[in-house]
C-alpha positions as a printed NumPy array, in Angstrom:
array([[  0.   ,   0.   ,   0.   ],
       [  3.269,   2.323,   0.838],
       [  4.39 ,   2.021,  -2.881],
       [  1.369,   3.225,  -4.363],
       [  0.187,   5.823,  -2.196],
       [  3.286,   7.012,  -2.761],
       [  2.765,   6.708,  -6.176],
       [ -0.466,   7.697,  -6.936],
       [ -1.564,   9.029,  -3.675],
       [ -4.462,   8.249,  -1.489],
       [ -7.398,   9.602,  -3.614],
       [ -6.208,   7.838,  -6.915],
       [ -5.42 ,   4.815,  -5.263],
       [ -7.392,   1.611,  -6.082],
       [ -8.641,  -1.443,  -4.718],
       [ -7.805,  -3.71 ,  -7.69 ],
       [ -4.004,  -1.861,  -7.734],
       [ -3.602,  -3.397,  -4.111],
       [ -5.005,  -6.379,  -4.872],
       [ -2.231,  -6.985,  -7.773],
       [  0.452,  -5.728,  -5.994],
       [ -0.133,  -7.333,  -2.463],
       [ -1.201, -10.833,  -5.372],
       [ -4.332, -11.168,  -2.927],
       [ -7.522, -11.51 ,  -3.88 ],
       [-10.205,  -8.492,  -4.   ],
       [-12.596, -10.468,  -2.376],
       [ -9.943, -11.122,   0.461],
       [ -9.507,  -7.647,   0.391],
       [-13.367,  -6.907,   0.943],
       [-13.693, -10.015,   3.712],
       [-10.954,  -7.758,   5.704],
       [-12.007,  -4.205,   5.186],
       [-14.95 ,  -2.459,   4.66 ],
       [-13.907,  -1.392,   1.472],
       [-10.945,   0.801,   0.195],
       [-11.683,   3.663,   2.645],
       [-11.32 ,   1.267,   5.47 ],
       [ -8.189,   0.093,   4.112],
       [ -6.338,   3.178,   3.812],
       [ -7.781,   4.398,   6.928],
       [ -6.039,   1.52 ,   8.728],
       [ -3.262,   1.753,   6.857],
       [ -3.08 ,   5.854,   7.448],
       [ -3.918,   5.427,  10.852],
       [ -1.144,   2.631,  11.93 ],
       [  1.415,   3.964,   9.715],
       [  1.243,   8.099,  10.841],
       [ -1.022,   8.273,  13.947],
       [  1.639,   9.474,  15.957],
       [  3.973,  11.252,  13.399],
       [  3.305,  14.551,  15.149],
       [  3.533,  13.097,  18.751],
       [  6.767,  11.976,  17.789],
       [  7.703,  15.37 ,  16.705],
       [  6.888,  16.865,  20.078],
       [  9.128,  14.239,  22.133],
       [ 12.   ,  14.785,  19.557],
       [ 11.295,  18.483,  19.673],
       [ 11.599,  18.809,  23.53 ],
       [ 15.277,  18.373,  24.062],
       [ 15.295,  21.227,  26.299],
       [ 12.799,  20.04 ,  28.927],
       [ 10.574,  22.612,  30.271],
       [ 13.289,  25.558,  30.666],
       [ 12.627,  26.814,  27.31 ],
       [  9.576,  26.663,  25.541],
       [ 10.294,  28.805,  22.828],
       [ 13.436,  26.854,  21.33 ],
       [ 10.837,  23.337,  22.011],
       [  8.573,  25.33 ,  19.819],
       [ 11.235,  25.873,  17.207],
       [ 12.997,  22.244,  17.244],
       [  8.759,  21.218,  16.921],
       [  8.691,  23.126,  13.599],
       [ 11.986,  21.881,  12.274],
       [ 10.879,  18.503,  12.846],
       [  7.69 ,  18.671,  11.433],
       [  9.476,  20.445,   8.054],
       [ 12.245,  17.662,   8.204],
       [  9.558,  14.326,   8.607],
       [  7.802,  16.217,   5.762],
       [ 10.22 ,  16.445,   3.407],
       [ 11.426,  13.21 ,   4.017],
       [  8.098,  11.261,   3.875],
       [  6.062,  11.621,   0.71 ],
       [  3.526,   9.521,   2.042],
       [  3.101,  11.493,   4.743],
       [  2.288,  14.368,   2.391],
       [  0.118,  12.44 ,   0.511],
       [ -1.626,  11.904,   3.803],
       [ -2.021,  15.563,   4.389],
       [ -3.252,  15.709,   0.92 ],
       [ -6.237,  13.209,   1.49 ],
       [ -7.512,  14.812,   4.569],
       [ -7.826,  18.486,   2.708],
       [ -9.695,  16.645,   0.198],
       [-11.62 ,  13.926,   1.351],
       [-14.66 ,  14.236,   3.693],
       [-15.427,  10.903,   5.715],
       [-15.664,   9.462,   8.7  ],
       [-12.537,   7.806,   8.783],
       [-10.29 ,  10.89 ,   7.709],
       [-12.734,  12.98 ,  10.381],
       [-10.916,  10.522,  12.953],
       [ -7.343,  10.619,  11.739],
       [ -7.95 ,  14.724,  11.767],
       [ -9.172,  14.208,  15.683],
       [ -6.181,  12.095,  16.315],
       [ -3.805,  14.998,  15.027],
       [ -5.89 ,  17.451,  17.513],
       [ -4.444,  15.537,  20.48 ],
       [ -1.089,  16.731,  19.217],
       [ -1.93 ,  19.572,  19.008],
       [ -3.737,  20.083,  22.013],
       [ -0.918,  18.599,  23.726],
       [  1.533,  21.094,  22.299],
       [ -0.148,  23.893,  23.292],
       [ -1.164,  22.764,  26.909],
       [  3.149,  22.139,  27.268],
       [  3.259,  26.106,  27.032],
       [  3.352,  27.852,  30.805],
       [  0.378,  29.965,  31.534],
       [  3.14 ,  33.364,  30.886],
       [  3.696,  32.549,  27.508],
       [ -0.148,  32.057,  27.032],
       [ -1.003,  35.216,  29.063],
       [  1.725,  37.069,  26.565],
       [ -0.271,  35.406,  23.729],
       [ -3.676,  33.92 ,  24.219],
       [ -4.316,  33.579,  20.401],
       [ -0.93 ,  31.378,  20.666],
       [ -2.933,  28.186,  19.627],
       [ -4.528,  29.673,  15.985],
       [ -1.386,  31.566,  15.225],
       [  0.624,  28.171,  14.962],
       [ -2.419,  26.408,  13.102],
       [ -1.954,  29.271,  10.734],
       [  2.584,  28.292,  10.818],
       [  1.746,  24.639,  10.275],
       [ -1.068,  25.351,   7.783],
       [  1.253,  27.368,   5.915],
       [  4.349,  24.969,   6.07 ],
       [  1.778,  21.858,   4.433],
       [  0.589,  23.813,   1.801],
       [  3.94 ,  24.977,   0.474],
       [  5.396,  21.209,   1.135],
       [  2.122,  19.901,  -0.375],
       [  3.317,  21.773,  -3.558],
       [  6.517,  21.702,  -3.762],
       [  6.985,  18.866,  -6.67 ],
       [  4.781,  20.91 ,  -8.559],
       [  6.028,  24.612,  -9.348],
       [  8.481,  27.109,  -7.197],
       [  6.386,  29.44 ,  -5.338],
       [  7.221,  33.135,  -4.483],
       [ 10.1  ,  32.067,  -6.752],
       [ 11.615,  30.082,  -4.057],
       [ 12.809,  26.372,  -5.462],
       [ 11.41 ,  24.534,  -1.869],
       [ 12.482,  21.419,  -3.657],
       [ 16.075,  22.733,  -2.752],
       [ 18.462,  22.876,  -0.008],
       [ 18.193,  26.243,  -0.191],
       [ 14.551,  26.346,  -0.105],
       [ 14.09 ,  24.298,   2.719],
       [ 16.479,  26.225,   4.711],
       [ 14.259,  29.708,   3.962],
       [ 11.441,  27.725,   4.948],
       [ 12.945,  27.185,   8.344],
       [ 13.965,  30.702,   8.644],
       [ 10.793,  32.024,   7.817],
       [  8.865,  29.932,  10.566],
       [ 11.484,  30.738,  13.559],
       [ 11.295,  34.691,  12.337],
       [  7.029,  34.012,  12.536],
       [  7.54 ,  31.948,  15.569],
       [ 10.029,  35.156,  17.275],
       [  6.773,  37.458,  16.286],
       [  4.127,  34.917,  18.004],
       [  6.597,  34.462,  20.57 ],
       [  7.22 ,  38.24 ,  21.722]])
């Protein structure tokens, strides 16, 4: 299933492709699953439920003393697993798109990230900022959408398929993260 979400991403991935390439029956496929929905919902769900949890322990290297360079390792490592993992972004792809029950609880799953990001902050740097949670939905919206893209056309003339690219990237959230932060 990797392979050809990769591929061809969720949405244009088929039943009958998985059946050929896994050389197992459709109707095998069916007795499992409740159809192909179910299937990549599974799949989605055991292969990047905790992506972004994962990003938040890896991010924390500095315990609780400072928040604000957490917040910025968080970023990087949410711009680094991105890049790296295509399937990942084809992930975030499917859930803009696609309007079910199953991607409505892969979406919730991602909220108790989130949540739990935000709750990590001390009550002074919410006090400071108590719009702290939408401004880094807005960061993170904005860092999928240009990775979501990136294989297709530069944007703002910026090659984010690049080295060089990524690294602006990464400059330009810590400089929006020092505004949210201040």
């Amino acid at each position: 299933v990797q392979r050809i979400v990769e591929e061809r991403g969720f949405i244009n991935t088929t039943l009958k492709e998985i059946s050929t390439e896994s050389r197992t029956e459709e109707k095998v496929l069916y007795k499992r699953y409740d159809g192909l929905q179910d299937l990549l919902y599974r799949f989605a769900d055991n292969r990047y439920r905790f992506w972004l949890f994962s990003a938040v322990i890896k991010a924390n290297k500095y315990g609780g003393q400072d928040e604000y360079r957490n917040n910025k390792s968080f970023f990087a490592e949410i711009i680094d697993e991105l890049y790296q993992n295509k399937g990942l972004r084809e992930l975030l792809a499917w859930e803009l798109i696609e309007d079910n029950p199953m991607v409505r609880s892969l979406l919730a799953s991602c909220e108790v990230s989130y949540s739990a990001t935000i709750s990590a902050f001390s009550e002074s740097v919410k006090e400071k900022n108590p719009t702290l949670g939408p401004t880094l939905a807005i960061i993170l919206g904005g860092i999928y959408y240009i990775l979501l893209i990136k294989d297709k056309t530069t944007y703002w003339d910026i090659d984010f398929n690049s080295t060089e690219g990524k690294e602006i990237l990464k400059n330009i959230v810590n400089e929006m993260l020092d505004s949210a932060f201040i």
